[in-house]
Structure formats: C-alpha cells, structure tokens
N, C-alpha and C positions, 0 to 999 in steps of 0.2 A: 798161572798166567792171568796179568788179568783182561776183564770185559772190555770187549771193541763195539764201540756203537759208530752205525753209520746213516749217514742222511743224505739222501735221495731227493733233488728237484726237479720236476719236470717242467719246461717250459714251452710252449709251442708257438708260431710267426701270430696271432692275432695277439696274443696279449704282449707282446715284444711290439707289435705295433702299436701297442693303446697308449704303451708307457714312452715310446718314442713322440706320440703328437701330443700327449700331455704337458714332457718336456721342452718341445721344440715352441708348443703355445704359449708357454708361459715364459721361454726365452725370447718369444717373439715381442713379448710385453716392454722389454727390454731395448733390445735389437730394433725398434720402429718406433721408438719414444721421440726423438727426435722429429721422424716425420709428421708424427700423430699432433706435436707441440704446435708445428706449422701451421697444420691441415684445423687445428683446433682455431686457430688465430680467424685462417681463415674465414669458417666457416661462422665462426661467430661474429666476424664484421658482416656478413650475409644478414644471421637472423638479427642483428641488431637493425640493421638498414629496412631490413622488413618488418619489425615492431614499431620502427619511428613513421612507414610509412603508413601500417594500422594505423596507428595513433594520431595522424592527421585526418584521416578519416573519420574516427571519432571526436574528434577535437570540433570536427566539423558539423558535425551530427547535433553532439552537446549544444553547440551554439542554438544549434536549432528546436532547443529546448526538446529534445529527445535525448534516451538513455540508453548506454549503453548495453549490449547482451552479456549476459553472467559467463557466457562459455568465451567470450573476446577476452572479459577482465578475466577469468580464470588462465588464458594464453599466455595476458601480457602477463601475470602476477608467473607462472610458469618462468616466461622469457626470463624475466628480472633476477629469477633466483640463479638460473641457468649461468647469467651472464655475470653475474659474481662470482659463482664459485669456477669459472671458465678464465675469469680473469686472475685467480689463485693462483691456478695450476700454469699459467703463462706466465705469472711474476716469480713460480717458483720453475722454472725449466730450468735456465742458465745452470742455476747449482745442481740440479740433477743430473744434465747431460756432462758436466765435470766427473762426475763419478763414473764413466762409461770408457771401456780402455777395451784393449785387442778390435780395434776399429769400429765400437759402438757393440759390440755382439756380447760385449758383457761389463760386468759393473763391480767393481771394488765393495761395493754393500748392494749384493743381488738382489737382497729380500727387500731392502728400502727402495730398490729401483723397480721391481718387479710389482710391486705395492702404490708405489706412484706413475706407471707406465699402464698397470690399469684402471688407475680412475681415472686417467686421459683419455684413455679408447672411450670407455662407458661414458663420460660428458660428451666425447665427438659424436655416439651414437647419439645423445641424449639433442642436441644439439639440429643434430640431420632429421629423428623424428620431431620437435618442434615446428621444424622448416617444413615440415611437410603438413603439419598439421593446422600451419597458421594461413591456410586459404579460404577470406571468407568472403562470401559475394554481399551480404547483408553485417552491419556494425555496429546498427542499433534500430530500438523500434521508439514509438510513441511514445512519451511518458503518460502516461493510468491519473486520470485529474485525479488527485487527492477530494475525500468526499468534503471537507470544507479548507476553504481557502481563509489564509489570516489576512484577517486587516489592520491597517495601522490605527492605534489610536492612543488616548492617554493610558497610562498603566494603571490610574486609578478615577473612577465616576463616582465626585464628590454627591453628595444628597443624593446618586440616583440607585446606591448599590442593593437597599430595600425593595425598590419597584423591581431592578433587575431580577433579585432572586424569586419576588412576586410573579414576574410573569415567566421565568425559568421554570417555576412549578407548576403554571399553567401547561405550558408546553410537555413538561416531561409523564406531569402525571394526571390531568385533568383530561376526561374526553369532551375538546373543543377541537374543532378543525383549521378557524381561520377565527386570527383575534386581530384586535386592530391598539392601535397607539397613537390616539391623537391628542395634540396640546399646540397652543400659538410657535412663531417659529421664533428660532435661538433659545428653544427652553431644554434640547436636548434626547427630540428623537432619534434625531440621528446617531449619535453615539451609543444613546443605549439598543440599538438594533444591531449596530456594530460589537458590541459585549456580548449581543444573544448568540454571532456570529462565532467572536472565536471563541465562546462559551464550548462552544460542539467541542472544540478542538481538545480541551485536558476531561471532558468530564462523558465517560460511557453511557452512551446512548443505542436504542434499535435502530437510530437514522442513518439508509446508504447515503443519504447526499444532502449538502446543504448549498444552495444557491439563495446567492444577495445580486439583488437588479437593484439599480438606481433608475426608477422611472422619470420622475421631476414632472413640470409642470407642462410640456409639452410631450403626450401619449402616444409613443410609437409602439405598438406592438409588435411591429418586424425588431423594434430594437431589444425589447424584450425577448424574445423570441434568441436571438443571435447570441444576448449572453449565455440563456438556458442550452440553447443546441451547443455553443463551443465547451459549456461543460459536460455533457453527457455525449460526447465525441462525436455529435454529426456535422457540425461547421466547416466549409469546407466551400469554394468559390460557384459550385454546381449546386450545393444545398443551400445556397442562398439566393441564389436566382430562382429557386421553390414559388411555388403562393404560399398564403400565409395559410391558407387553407389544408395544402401537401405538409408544410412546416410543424402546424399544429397537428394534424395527424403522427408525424413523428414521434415527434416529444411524445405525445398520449402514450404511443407505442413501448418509449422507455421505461418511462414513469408512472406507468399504473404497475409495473410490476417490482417497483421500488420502494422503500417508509422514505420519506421524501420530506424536507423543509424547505419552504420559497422564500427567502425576505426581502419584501418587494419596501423599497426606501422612498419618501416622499410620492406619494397620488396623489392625486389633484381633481380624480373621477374614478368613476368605475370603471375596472377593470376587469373585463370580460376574462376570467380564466379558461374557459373553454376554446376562447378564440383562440388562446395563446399557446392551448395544449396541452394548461397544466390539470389534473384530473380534480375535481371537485372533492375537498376532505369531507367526510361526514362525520358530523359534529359527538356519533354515536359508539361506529364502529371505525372510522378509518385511524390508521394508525402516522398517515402523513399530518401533515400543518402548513399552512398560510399565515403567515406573520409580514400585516402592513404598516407605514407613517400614513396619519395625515395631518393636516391643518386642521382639520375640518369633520366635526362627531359625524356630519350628513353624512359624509364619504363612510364611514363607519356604516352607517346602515343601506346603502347604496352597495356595500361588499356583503351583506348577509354578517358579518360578524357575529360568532357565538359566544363574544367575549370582548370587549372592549376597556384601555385602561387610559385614562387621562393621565397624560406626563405632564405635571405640575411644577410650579417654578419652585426655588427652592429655600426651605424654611432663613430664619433669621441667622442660625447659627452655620448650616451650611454654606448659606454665600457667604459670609463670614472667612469662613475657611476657603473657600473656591477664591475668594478675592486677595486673601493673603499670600496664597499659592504664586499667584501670579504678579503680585507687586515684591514679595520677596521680601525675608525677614530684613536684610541691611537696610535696606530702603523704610519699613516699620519703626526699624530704631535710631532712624540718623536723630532723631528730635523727639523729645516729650510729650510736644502737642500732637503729632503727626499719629499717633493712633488712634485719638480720640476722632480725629478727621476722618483718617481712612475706615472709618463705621459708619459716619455719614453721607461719605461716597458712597459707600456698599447699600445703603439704605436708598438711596437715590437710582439704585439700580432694581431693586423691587425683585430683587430673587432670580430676575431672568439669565444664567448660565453665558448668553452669546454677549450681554452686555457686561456682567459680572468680569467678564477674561477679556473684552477690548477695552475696558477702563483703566480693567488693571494693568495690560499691558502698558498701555500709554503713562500711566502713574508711578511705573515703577523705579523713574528714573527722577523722581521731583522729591526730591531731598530736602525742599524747606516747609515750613508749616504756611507762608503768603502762599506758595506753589497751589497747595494743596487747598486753603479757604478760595483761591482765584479758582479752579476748575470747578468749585462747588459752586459758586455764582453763575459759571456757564452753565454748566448742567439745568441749574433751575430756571436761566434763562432765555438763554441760545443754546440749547444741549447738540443741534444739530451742527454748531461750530467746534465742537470738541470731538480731537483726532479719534477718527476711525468710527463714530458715531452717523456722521451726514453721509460714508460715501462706501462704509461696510454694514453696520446694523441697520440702519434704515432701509436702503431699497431692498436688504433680504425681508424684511416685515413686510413694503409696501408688495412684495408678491402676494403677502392675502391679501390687501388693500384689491390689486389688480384683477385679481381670482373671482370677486364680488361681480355678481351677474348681471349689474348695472349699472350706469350713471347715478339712477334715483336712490342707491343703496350705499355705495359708496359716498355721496355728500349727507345720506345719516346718520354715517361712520361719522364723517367729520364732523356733526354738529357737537358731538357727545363729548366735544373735547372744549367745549363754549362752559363747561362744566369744572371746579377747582380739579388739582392733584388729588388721589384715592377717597372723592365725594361719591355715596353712594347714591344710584341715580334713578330715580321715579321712574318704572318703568310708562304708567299714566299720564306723566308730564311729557316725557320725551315724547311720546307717541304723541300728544296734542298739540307739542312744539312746531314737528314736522308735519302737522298737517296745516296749522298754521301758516309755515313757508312754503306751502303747496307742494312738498313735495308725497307726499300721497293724496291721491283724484279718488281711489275707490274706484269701483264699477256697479255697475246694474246689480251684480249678486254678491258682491264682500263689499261690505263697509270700508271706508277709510282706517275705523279705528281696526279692526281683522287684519287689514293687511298693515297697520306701524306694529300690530302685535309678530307677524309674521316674518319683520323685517326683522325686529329684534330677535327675535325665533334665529332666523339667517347669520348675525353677527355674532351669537353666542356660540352655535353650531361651529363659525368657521374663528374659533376662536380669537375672535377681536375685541368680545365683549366677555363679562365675564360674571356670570349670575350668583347674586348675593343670596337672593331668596326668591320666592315667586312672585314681588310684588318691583326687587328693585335688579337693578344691573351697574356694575363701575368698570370701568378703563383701567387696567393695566398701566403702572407709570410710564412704561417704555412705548409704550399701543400708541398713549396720548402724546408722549412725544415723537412720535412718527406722524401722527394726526395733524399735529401742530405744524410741523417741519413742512407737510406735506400744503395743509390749507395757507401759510405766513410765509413759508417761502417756494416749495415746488412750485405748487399751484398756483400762487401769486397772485397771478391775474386772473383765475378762474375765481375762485375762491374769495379769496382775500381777508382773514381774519386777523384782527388783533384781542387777545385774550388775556388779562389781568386778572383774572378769576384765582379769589383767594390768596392774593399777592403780597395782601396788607397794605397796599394803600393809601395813603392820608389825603393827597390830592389826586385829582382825577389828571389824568393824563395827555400831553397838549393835546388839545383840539386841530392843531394842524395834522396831524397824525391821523382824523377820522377822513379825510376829505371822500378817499375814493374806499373807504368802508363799504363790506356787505354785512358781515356778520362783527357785533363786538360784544365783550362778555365783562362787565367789571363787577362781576356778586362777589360775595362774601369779601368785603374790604372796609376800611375806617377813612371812607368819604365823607367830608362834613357838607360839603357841596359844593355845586356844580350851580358855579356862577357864569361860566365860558359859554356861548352858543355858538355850539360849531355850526361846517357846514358838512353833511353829508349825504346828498340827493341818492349815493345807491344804497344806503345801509336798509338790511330788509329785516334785521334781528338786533336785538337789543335788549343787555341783562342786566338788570340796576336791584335785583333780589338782592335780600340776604344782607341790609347795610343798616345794620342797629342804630347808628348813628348821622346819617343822612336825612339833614331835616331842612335844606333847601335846594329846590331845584329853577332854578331862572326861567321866568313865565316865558322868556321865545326859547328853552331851551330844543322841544320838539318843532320851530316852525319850518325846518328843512328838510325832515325826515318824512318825505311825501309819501315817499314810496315802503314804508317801513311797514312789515307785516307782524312782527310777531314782538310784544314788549311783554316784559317781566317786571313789575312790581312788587312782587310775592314777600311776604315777613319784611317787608320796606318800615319798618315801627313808626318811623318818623313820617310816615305817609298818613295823614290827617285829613287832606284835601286832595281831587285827582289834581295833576298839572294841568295848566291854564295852556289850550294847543291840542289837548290829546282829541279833541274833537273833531281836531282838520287831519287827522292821520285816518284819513277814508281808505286807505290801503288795506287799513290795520285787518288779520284776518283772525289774533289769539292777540287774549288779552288778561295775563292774571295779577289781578290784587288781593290772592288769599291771602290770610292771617295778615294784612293792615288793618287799619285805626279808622280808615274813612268811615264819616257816617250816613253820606249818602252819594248818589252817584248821578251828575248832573240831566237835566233834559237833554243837554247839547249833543250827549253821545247816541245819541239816535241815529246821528249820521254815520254812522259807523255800521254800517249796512252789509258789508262785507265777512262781519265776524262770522268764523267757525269754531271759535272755543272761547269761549268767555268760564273765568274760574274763581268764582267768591266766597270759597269757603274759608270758614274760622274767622268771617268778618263779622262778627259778635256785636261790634257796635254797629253796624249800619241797619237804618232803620229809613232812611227812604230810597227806595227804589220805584223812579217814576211809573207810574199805569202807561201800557202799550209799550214801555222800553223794550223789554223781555222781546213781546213777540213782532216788535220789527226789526228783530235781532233773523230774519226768517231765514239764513244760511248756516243758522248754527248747526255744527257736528257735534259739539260737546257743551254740556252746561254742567258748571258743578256749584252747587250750592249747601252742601253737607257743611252744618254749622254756623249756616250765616247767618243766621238769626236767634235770638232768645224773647219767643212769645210767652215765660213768664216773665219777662220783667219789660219787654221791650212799648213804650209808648209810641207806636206807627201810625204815623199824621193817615188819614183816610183816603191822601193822594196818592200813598206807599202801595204797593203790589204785595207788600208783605202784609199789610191791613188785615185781620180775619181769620188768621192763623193759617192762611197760603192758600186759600180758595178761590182767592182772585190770581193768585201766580198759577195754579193747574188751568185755570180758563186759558193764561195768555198761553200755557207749554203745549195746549192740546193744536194750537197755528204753526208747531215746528216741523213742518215736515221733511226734513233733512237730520234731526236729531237723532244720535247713536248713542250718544253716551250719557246718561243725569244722574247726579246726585243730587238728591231733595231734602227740606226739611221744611215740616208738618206739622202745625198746631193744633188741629182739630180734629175730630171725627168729621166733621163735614166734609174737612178736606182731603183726608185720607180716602172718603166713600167716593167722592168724584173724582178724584187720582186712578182709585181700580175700575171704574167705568170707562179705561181708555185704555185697549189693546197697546196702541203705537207707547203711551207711557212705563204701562207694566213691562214692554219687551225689551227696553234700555235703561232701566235703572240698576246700576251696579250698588246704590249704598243709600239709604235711606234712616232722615232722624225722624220721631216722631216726640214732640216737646210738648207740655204742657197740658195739651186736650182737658183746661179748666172744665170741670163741672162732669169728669166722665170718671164712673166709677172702674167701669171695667171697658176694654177696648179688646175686639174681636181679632186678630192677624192673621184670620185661616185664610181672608185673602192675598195673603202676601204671599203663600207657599208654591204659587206658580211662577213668581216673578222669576225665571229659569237665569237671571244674568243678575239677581239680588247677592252681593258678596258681602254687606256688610250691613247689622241692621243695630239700631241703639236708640233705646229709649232714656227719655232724661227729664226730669221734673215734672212728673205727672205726680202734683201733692197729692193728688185724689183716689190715685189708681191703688184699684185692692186686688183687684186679676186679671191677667189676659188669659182672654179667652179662646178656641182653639176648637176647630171642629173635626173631629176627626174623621168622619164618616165618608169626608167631602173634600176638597182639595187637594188637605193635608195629607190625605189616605193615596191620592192619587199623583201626586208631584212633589210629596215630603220636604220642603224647601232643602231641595237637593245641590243648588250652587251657595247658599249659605256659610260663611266662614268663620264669622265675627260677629258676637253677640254681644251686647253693653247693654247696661240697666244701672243708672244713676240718679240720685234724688227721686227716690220714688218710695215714698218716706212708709205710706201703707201697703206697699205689697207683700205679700205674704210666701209666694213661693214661685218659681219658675219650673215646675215641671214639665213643660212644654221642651226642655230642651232637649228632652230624649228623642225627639219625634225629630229632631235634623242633626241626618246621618255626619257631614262631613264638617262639623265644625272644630274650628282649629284654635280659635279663639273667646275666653270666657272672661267678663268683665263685670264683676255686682259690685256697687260701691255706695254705701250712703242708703241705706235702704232699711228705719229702725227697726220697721215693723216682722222682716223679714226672720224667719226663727229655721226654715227648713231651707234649702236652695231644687233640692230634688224630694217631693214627698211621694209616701207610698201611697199608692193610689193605681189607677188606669193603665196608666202607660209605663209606672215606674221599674217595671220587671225585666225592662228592656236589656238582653245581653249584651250589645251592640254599643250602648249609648257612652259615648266620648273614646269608641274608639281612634279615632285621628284627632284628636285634641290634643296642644303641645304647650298652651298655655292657659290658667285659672288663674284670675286675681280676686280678687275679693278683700274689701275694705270698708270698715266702720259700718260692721252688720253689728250690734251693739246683743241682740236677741239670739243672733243664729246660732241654732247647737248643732246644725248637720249639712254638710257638702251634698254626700246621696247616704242611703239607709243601709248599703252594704261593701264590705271593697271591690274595687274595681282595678283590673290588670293597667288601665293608661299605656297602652304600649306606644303611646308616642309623644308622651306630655314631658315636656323638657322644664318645666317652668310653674311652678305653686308659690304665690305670693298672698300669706295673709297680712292684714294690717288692721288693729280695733276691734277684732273679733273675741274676747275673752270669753264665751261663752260655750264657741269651739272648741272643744274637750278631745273632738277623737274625724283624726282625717278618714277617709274611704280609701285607705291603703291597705296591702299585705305585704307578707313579702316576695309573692308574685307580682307586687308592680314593678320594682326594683330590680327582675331577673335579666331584663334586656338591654336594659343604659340606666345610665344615671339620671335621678331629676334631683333638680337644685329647689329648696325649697326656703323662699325667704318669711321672714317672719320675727318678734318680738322675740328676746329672750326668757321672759318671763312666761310668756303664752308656750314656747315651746318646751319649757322646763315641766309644765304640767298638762301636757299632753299624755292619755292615755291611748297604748298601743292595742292593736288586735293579739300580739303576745310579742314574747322576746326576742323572738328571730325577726320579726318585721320592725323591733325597733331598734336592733342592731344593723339593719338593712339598711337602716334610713339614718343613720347617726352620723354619714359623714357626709349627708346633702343637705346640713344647716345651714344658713348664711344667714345672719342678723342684719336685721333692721335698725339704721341708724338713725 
C-alpha cells in the first residue's frame, strides 16, 4: 500500500483577526478612495489659502527689506511640492473611481486601485500635517548688513588703476592705520575710494566691515555717526535721539571688537574720530584702517595720516583715452581732421578727469571739424561759456576757492591767474606782487614776506597751486580757468580782471575795455605799442613784462592810473628809458624793471615814497642810480638788486649810488628800516666790510654777487657763513682773485653757511681751487665757469676728507676750466645730483664717480663727445653704470 502523509494546521482567533484587519485595511484603501479624493480637494484648498496668506506676510516683510526665515521657506518649498503632486492624484481620480464596481467596495484592477487609494490617504495625511505645522507668529527677521556695500561706479578707472592697486597694498599689507588721498577736485578722489570700496567685495580680506561716509564740506558728526550706527545695527528712532556722546560710546562698543575699515569721502577738516566712536588704528599693531579724501595735504596732517598719496591728474596718453571713451569712436571718425582736434581739446583739459568726461560729453555729438576748431576758441577764451564748464566744473573747484580761510587768500588765488596758461610762477615775485597790492600787512612778529611764503604754503596744500620746485609754483589750466571765470565774470564787480597774458597779441586791446579795470595782465605778447591812453582811475595792477618787442609806450600813457600800485616792466627789452608819468604814480607800492636796457633811473622817482618792492636785477646796463634815491625809498619791504651792475666794466658818473663799488648804496640800505628781503651786488672789499657791519642787512639777504673787488688778491667770506637767510652766493670777475679765504675756527665752525643753496664762480680767471665748498652742508647747486687758472675744484687738504660734502647736491656745471684735472680727489655717492654738465674742460680725464653713485637714480651727464669718449673710469662696472646717462653737447 502505499504512504499517506497528512498535514495538520492549527489556527487560533488572534491571528484570524490580524489577517482580517489587514484585509479589510487594505480594502478600506479602496472602498474610501472616493471620499479621501474629495477630502483631499478640500483640504488642500485650505493649506493653499494658508500659504498665500504666509506669503503676504512675507511679501510684506521683504518689502521692508528684511528676510525671510529658512524654516517659513522650508514650509512654503514643502507646501509647493505637496500641492502638485495633490493636484495629480485629483486630475487622476475620475479614472480611478471608474474602475470601482459592487458599489465602490472593490475594483476591477484591485492592486492598481489599492496602490493609488494609498497615496491618496498618505498626501491627505501629508497635507493635515502641513496645516498644522504652518503656524507662525514670526515670518522674517532683520537682514545681517553685508560687511561691504557696492557702490555704483564706472567698470573701468582710466589712469587711476596703478594708484588703486598702490594703495590696495597699503591697506592690505603695510602696517599704517589711517592714510589719506589728497589731490584738487574732479581729479578723481572720489571714484578711486569708491574702487577701494567694492574692492573688499571679490578680493579676501581679515576685514568684518567696511563702511563709506560721504562727509563733504559741511561736518556733521551726528551725520556720520548715523551712517556708521545703521550699518552696525544700532539705528533706530530712540538711538538717535542719543547725544553724540551715548552714540559714540556705542559704536566704540562694536567696533573695537571688529578688523574694521572706515572710508570717510571728501573732508574739509579734522575729523575728530574718537568723537564719532570710531577707535583709533595704530599705525603699528592695529589691524582696522581709516581711509580719507581731501582737497587739502593740511587736512592730511590735521588726521595724523601714517600715509598719505596725492591723486594726480592724468598723464598725456590717459586722458587721451578717458576723452575718447566719452566722445565715442563714431564721432572720432566722422572726419579726418577731427582727431587731430580732439587731442587738442584733451590737451586743453590738462589731465583733469571731471573736465576730461564733461568736454567730452558735450563734444561727442560735433561731427564736423568747424564744430570742433569753434569749441577750441572757447575753451581758450570763454571756456566758462562752454556747456557744462560755467555751471558744473567750475563751482565744484570754486568749493576750494570757498574753503580758503580768507578774503586776503582767496584774491592771491586770483592774482596768479594775471600770469599766461602753464607759466611757471616765481614763488619771490608772486609774494612781492602781493605785498605790493597790500594784500599782506605783516605784523609785529612775521614779516610781510613769512606770511606771502605761507600763503603759498596754504594754496599748494589746498591743492589750488601746484609746486614745481622749491623756488617756483603754476596753476593748473583748469584751476586758472575757474580763477578767471571767477575774477572776469563771478566776481565781476569785486574783482574785475581782464587777462591777455600770453595770448599773442599784436595790438593792445581797446582802451575802452580798461575803464572800470582793477587788475590787467598783457605779458608775454607781440605788442609793438601802445599809442592809446586810456582811462583807468581804479586799475591797481598792471603787467607789460615779458614783451620782446614793445618799443613804444605813449608819454600820458600812465597819467590816469593814480591809484595803480603794483607795475611790471620786467624783460620789457625795448625798455631803454623809464615812461614819462611813472613819477606821478605816488600810489605805486612794487615796482620791477629787471633784465631791461635802462640806463639809469630818473631823480623824479623820488616821489614814489610809497614803494615796498622795488626789483633791478639783471639791469646790467644801468649805471646811474641817483644818491639818496635808494634810501627815500624808506617803505621798502623788498630790494633786489642781484646783477645790476657790472663794476668791471661799468664807468658810474660820481652821482650814481653805484659809484665805488656799492659803498655808498650799503650807507643808503643801512636807512631801511622796514626791509625784509635784499639782494645785493658788491664791488669791493670795502663794501662788503661795511655790509657785515650791519646786523639788520646780514639778517635779509637772501642772494649776494660779489664783482670785481679790483686790486684784491684774495677775499675772506667767513663772514658770510652767518648770514642765516643767504640762498644764493656768486662770485664773477674778480681778474685778480687767487683764493678765498675762509676761517674756520670761527663763524664757519659755528653757523657753517647752513641756508646756502647756490654757488657760482665766473671770470675768475686766477683762482685756483674752491675747497671751501665742502664746509656748506646743503648746497644744491654748483656753477665754475671761465676760471683758466683753475686745475683742482676740490683739493686735498684741510677740510677735503669731508664724508658728507655734496650730499644734497642735484646740479654741477662746470665750463671752460681749460687746466682742471679734478672735480674732488675721490668718488663720491651724489645721492641726489640729477644733473653733471661739462663744457671745455679737456683736461678732465676722470669724474669723482663709482658705481655706487648710480645705485639710486639716474644722473644725466652732459658733455662733449670727444671729452667723453676719453674719459677714464674708476673700473668697468662704474662705466657701464654710467653709459646710458650720456647726453652730448651740441
């Protein structure tokens, strides 16, 4: 038979019930698909109505420049997905609940029903937690200031992108704390402050914060203060009602525990940073920064600056490009001529960046070459009638104009505009000018001339002037046309200038035109003469310099100009005789006829009682100068007479003051007791001994010649070495002279002619050597010329050992030493001599160079090519040193 198997299940009520609600669950999925469809509709028109009303709330928020919370957008971004795949399973119900038969409780494809009847439930649950989780009392907070804000500006800073990365590496990597950036205005402070700003922004730095204040010229420090608090989050209607005192404590409170950068935009004074709350950088160890504008280098030192850069206008080929930029190639190439023009407009704009981009704008639409030669006329002659000039560039300049600390400073601004386009201007004339037209009085303790040195000091500082070297200063084209705009038309009637200075000229300009004249300037022009007599009772200034060709002047042409203080004759060539009249200008308070022809200068001007600057140098030919002229001249401030005379050759009637070789002119100078300033020239030992017999004359001689001193073999100078204000000294045709002599024991030793600058020695046919020069320290200039006997310039001797000697020396010339074999006996470093001119020295075999003098800058050395070709070196590397600072002599 065969095998019976049997199988045995046991089952009992708990797991018959497990499999019955597992069943009936999953039928239920089913079976309620239909309601769950509805209740799904529902419910999600619910959380949709309550996400849109979130979102007005935010919406509202936002506005208010606050940001939303992560856990709101995490909600909505929830909501949004919710609510698509919710809108799925409703666009697919219709065909599902068709599949549903024996009255909904089951479904022709169970498992396709059972499978989409639970993702229904699961979104309805999904849906109901949403709804419950989307309660929120709070929808956004604050937004967090960003540590530097952008500002708008160009994308690209033509000429300035060198200075930028220049002071970017001040800032990132140099320990200074607070630097400054001053330059005149429209040259582009502002912008490049604006570059240091969004500089922060791509480029990693330790700095938490960078704040930019726009100060200007009217110093609120509550206004400061309120930019600083609303970026570091305390601003607020309660923390502005603070004192500035509470305020500043604040700030301190945040900001010393920050790396911190302030960029404070156009100042106009010191700004008290402690007032304001910002903590003080140290220059050594802090790791914050102070970065300011100004006008004005003072304000730079007025801030403590540990660093200061001058923003310069910009070079030839820059504005070049900055002016192209802004007139636009179409406009460059509509015509031929039109580029060569638009060079000379850019050139008329003298580099300055705010003029550069309002010329151009304006130009950019003048398509013909007349267009463009007409705006060039204005520019040079009414520039303040050309668009955007008179009523945008100008009054932003005339704010330094305004800035200047006074009436008397401001009309010295304007004189310096009586002066051509880019002439460089005598710092010693200017200042004599203005004291001339009384606009410096001086006091009890500064001189007149201290304080025109000081004023110029002031206009350089607040960049309006602009210093060539330490002797001269010029005006900026744009400066002088804001000057001009301001003195010919603002001013008008204060003022009142008409200015042809360097205009070229032929005739002088009507005479109707002077009537209500204060100030007129016609130098440098090709006036033949002035046959017109105007009429001009207020003219107080008058400049007829500088006219090569000006060889008549109409005998009444001064007899109206009563009141006229200050006349220029100066390099007049054609000036042989003074004008007939000049005697009745009892006004007159300066008076120069340097480098003219006259040969003498009448008794008449006696009456001229008033002078405080009388200036006769380089008048070579005049040879009589009445006795007692000079000293009833008794107001004078200034006397210059450097060069006025040649007592070897000159035959001076016994009436002349010059008579003697100037012994009778030190008697009348010793009656000046108002004099500041002389320059002398000396024919004698006699006269030189009773010259340093007079405190009052040694203490105001800036410049001293000493000529001729017939019959002296040697002349002593050791009393010169005190003269503390001696700038310039030159000896010239002493045929006789075989040494000067020099004490050192004694003066020399004690006051080393320490303001010394400029030495000259000409025609001094036996002297043999100038070692004296080692003994003054700060001379800058060296002049031997004509001197046959001459074989050494520096001999070994006494003093020759001197380490020291021609260290600030920047020029040597030396000419027609026919003998001399040696400059000095060993080389010397020159570390500041820019400048070696020989000429006729063929004797000179070997300069006093290494090629340590070369290690610091270049010097240019001119000279014969023949003379240089056989010059021997110190060795090979000192004359490969020097091989590319040849320049021949032509």
């Amino acid at each position: 038979m065969g095998n019976i198997c049997q199988i045995s299940i046991s089952c009992d009520g708990a797991f018959f019930n497990r499999c019955l609600d597992c069943f009936l669950g999953k039928a239920a999925y089913i079976s309620n698909l239909q309601d769950n469809l509805v209740a799904l509709d529902t419910e999600l028109r619910k959380l949709i109505a309550a996400k849109n009303d979130l979102m007005r709330r935010v919406n509202d928020a936002e506005r208010q420049q606050m940001r939303r919370l992560d856990q709101v957008q995490v909600w909505v971004s929830r909501v949004e997905t919710v609510e698509t795949e919710a809108d799925a399973f409703i666009g697919d119900g219709t065909q599902e609940i068709e599949k549903l038969c024996l009255g909904g409780y089951c479904s022709k494809n169970c498992k396709s029903s059972y499978k989409f009847g639970k993702q229904v439930a699961r979104k309805l649950r999904d849906i109901k937690t949403l709804m419950g989780e989307g309660v929120f009392e709070v929808v956004a907070d604050k937004v967090p200031e960003p540590a530097v804000d952008e500002r708008p500006t160009e994308p690209t800073v033509v000429g300035l992108q060198s200075q930028l990365e220049e002071v970017w590496r001040c800032l990132v990597e140099e320990p200074v704390g607070i630097v400054g950036l001053y330059g005149m205005g429209g040259v582009g402070k502002t912008t490049l402050l604006t570059h240091i700003n969004n500089k922060f922004l791509g480029s990693p730095t330790n700095f938490d914060l960078v704040i930019l204040v726009v100060v200007s010229k009217d110093l609120r420090l509550e206004s400061i203060q309120e930019v600083i608090g609303e970026k570091i989050g305390l601003l607020n209607d309660a923390w502005k009602s603070r004192r500035i005192e509470q305020k500043a404590l604040d700030i301190f409170r945040i900001l010393r525990g920050k790396n911190f950068v302030v960029l404070l935009d156009d100042i106009w004074q010191r700004v008290d940073l402690a007032k304001v709350g910002i903590p003080l950088p140290n220059s050594q160890t802090s790791a914050s920064k102070v970065v300011f504008t100004t006008r004005s280098e003072e304000v730079c030192g007025l801030m403590e600056a540990h660093k200061k850069f001058k923003v310069e206008c910009l070079s030839g080929n820059d504005a070049w490009e900055l002016f192209r930029q802004k007139v636009g190639e179409e406009t460059l190439n509509c015509h031929h001529d039109i580029l060569e023009l638009a060079q000379t407009v850019t050139k008329e704009c003298g580099g300055l960046p705010l003029a550069l981009i309002t010329i151009g704008r304006a130009m950019a639409c003048k398509k013909t070459p007349e267009e463009w030669s007409y705006a060039i006329q204005v520019l040079r002659t009414s520039s303040s009638q050309f668009p955007g000039l008179g009523n945008e560039v100008y009054p932003l300049l005339k704010f330094s104009y305004d800035n200047l600390p006074n009436d008397t400073i401001r009309s010295c601004l304007l004189y310096c505009c009586l002066y051509p386009e880019d002439c460089c201007i005598s710092k010693e004339n200017l200042v004599d000018c203005w004291i001339g037209e009384g606009l410096l009085n001086g006091s009890v303790t500064l001189g007149s001339h201290e304080q025109g040195y000081h004023v110029v000091g002031i206009l350089v500082h607040s960049c309006l002037l602009e210093e060539v070297d330490e002797d001269e200063v010029k005006m900026h084209d744009v400066i002088r046309d804001m000057a001009l705009w301001l003195a010919c038309d603002a001013e008008k009637e204060k003022e009142n200038y008409l200015v042809y200075a360097g205009a070229g000229l032929r005739e002088a300009p009507d005479v109707i035109e002077w009537e209500k004249l204060r100030r007129l300037s016609l130098m440098e022009n090709q006036i033949e003469n002035l046959s017109e007599v105007p009429t001009c009772p207020h003219l107080l200034t008058l400049f007829l310099n500088s006219d090569d060709i000006l060889w008549r002047i109409n005998s009444d042409f001064l007899q109206s100009m009563l009141r006229l203080k200050v006349l220029n004759l100066s390099r007049y060539m054609g000036l042989l005789v003074l004008p007939l009249g000049i005697s009745k200008l009892v006004s007159l308070e300066y008076l120069d006829l340097s480098t003219s022809l006259i040969s003498e200068i009448p008794e008449e001007l006696k009456a001229l009682v008033n002078l405080k600057c009388l200036n006769l140098e380089y008048t070579g030919r005049l040879l009589k100068i009445p006795l007692q002229l000079i000293s009833n001249f008794s107001r004078l401030h200034v006397l210059r007479m450097f060069g006025n005379a040649y007592f070897s050759y000159g035959n001076y009637p016994i009436e002349s003051v010059l008579f003697g070789g100037g012994e009778l002119l030190v008697e009348e100078l010793l009656g000046l007791k108002h004099l500041e300033v002389l320059s002398l020239t000396l024919g004698s030992s006699r006269a030189l001994q009773s010259f340093l017999t007079s405190h009052m004359l040694r203490s105001c001689t800036r410049a001293m010649l000493l000529q001729d001193f017939q019959g002296s073999t040697s002349v002593d100078v050791s009393g010169l070495a005190d003269l503390k204000r001696l700038k310039r000294l030159r000896i010239s045709d002493c045929y006789e002279l075989v040494e000067l002599k020099i004490d050192y024991a004694g003066e020399v030793q004690r006051y080393g002619f320490h303001s010394l600058q400029s030495f000259e020695v000409n025609y001094c046919s036996k002297l043999k050597d100038l070692t004296l020069l080692v003994l003054i320290p700060n001379l800058k200039s060296i002049e031997v010329t004509d001197c046959e006997a001459m074989e050494e310039i520096i001999s070994v001797g006494e003093f020759a050992g001197n380490p020291n000697a021609f260290a600030k020396l920047q020029y040597l010339g030396i000419g027609n030493l026919p003998n001399l074999k040696s400059i000095y006996w060993k080389p010397l470093p020159f570390p500041c001599l820019e400048e070696l001119t020989v000429s006729d020295c063929y004797e000179l075999k070997k300069l006093p160079l290494d090629s340590n003098s070369a290690k610091e800058h270049k010097i240019v050395i001119r000279g014969a090519a023949n003379w240089w070709r056989n010059l021997q070196w110190e060795d090979e590397a000192t004359q490969n040193a020097f091989l590319s600072c040849f320049q021949s002599l032509a």
